[in-house]
DOBA-451435 format. One record per residue (C-alpha): residue number from 1; residue in three letters; x, y, z. Coordinates in steps of 0.5 Angstrom, whole numbers. Layout:
<pts>
> num_residu_c1_c2_c3
> NUM_ALA_X_Y_Z
...
</pts>
This chain:
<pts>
> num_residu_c1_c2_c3
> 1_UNK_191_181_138
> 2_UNK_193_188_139
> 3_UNK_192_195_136
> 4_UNK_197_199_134
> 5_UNK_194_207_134
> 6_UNK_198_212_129
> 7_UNK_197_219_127
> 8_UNK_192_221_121
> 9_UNK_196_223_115
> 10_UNK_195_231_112
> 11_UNK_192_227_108
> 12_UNK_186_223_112
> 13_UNK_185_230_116
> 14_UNK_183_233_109
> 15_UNK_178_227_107
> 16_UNK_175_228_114
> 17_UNK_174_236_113
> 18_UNK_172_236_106
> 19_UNK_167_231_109
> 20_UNK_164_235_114
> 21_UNK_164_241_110
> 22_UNK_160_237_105
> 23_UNK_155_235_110
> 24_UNK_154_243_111
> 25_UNK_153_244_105
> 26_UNK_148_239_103
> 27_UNK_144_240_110
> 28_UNK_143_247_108
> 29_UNK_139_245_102
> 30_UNK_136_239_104
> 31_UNK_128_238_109
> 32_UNK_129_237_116
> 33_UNK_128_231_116
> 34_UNK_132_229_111
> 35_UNK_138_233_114
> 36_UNK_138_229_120
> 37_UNK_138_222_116
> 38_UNK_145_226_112
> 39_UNK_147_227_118
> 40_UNK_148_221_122
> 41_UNK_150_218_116
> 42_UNK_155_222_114
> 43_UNK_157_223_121
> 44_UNK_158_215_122
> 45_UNK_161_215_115
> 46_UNK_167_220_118
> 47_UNK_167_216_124
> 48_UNK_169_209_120
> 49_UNK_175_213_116
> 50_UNK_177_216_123
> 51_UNK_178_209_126
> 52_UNK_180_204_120
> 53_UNK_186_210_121
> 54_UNK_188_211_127
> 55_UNK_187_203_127
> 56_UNK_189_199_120
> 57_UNK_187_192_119
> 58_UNK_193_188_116
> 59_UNK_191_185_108
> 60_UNK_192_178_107
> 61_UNK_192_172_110
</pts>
């Protein structure tokens, strides 16, 4: 099975900022510890929509 790599849509790009400019956001009023935990979860959590769109699953069966 091969995967077919597309462009992100305007809209994809956008989620992923507004992502990221949230995570700035809430590190800046977080503890050093919990900001670090933010981070990498945020982080991952934009990774994953990244690659569900650049790479799509086909729905059913």
């Amino acid at each position: 099975m091969t995967k077919k790599e597309r462009e992100l849509t305007g809209g994809e790009v956008a989620v992923a900022i507004l992502i990221l400019l949230f995570s700035l956001v809430v590190l800046g009023n977080a503890t050093e510890v919990c900001r670090i935990v933010i981070a990498l979860v945020m982080m991952i959590g934009d990774l994953v929509l990244v690659y569900q769109a650049k790479y799509p699953t086909k729905k059913g069966g």
